[in-house]
MARRO-240806 format. One record per residue (C-alpha): x, y, z; residue number from 1. Coordinates in nm, 3 decimals, decimal comma. Layout:
<sites>
<px=X; py=Y; pz=Z; pos=NUM>
...
</sites>
This chain:
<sites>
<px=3,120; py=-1,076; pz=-5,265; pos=1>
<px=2,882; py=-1,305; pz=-5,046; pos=2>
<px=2,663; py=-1,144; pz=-4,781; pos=3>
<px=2,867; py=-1,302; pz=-4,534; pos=4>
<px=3,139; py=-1,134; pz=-4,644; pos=5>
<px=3,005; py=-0,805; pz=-4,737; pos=6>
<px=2,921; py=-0,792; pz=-4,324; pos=7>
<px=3,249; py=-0,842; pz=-4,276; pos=8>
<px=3,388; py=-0,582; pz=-4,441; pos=9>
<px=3,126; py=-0,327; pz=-4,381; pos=10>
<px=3,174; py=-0,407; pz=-4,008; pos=11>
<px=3,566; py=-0,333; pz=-4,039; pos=12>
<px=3,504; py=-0,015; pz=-4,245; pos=13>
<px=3,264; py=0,140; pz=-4,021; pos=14>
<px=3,517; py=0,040; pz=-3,688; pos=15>
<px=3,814; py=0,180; pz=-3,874; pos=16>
<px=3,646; py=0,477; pz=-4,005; pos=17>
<px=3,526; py=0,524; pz=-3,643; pos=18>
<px=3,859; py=0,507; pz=-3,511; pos=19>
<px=4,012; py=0,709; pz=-3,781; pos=20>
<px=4,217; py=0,396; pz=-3,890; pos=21>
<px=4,423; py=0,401; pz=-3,566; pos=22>
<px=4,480; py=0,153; pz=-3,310; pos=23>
<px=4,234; py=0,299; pz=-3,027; pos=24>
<px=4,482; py=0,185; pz=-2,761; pos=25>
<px=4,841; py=0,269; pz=-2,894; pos=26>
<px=4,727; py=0,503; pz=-3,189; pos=27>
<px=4,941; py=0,287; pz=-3,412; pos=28>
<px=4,841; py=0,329; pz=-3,786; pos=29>
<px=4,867; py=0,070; pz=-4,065; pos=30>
<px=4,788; py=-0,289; pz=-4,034; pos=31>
<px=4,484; py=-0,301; pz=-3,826; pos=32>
<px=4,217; py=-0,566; pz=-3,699; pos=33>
<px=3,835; py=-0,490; pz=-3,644; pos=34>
<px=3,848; py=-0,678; pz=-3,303; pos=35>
<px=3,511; py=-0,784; pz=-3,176; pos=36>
<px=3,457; py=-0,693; pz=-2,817; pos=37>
<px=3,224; py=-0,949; pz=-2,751; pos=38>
<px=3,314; py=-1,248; pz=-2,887; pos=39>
<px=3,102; py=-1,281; pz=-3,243; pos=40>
<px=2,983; py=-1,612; pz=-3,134; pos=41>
<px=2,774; py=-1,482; pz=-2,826; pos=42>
<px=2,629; py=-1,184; pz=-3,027; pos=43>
<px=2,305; py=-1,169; pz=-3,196; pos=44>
<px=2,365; py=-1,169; pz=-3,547; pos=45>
<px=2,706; py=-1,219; pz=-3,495; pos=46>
<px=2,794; py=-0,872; pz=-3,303; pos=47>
<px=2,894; py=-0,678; pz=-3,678; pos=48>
<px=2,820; py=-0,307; pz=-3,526; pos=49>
<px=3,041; py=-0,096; pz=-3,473; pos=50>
<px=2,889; py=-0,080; pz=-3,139; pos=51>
<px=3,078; py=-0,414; pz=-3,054; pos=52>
<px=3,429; py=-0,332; pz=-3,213; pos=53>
<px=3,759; py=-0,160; pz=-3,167; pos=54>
<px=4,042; py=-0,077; pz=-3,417; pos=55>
<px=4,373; py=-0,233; pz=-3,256; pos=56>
<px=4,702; py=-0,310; pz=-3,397; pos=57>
<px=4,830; py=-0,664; pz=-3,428; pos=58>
<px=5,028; py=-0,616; pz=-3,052; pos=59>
<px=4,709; py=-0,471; pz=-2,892; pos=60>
<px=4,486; py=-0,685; pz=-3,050; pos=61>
<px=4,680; py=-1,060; pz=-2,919; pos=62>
<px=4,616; py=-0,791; pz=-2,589; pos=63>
<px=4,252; py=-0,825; pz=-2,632; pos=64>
<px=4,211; py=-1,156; pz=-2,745; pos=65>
<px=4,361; py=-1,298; pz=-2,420; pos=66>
<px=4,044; py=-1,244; pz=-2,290; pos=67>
<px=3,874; py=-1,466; pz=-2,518; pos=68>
<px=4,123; py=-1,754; pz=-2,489; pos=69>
<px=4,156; py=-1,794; pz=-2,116; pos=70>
<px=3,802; py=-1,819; pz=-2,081; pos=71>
<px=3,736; py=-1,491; pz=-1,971; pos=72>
<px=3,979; py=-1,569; pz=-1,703; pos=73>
<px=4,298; py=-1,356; pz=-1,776; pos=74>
<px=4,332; py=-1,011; pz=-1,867; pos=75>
<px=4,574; py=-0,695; pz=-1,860; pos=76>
<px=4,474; py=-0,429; pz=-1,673; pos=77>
<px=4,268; py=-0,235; pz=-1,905; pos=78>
<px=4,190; py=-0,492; pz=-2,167; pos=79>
<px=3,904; py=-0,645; pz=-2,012; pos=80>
<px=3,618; py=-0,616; pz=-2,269; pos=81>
<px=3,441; py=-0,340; pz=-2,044; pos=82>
<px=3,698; py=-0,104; pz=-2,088; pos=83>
<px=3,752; py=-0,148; pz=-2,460; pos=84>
<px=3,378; py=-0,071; pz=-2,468; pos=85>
<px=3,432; py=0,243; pz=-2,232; pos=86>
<px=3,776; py=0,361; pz=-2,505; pos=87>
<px=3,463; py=0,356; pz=-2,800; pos=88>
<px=3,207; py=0,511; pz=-2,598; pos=89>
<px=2,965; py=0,222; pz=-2,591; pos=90>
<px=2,888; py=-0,087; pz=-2,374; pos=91>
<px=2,754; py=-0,452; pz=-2,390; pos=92>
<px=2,428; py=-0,356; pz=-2,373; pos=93>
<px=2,434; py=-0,136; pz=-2,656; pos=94>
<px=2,620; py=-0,347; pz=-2,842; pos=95>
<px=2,341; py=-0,609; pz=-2,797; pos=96>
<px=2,083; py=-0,401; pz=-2,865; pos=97>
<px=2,263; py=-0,233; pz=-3,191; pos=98>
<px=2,329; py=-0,647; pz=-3,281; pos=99>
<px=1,920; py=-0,701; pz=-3,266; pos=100>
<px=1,935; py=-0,474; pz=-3,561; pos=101>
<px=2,089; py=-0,692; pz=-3,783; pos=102>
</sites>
């Protein structure tokens, strides 16, 4: 497995295993995505802490990503990134600083 790749995975295991491989916002189980709060892209080292993700189901997780794709224009009530972080028990500044790490 290539580093890149071994991130990846560690990053998902650590989120699900945080989340107790649930969907933090419906409590789904089964198919789930590691969903970066932050987008990955404006993260140091590419935001891969657990720190910076939440376990959502496919449903919640198109939810979450609206953010992203509008520009950080459109969001449901309760999906904006600050209150994923707030469902996790962390913030954008820890998730930052935990990203430093990397």
């Amino acid at each position: 497995m290539s580093g890149k790749k071994m991130v990846r995975a560690r990053f998902r295991e650590a989120v699900h295993a945080r989340d107790d491989h649930r969907c933090r916002m419906c409590g789904a189980e089964g198919q789930l995505d590691a969903h970066h709060i932050t987008d990955r892209n404006d993260m140091p080292g590419g935001g891969y802490v657990a720190e910076n993700g939440i376990s959502l189901c496919h449903r919640c997780h198109m939810k979450a990503e609206a953010y992203h794709a509008s520009g950080h224009e459109v969001w449901e009530e309760g999906w904006h990134p600050d209150d994923l972080y707030e469902v996790i028990g962390s913030s954008h500044a820890r998730a930052v600083r935990a990203s430093e790490r990397l």
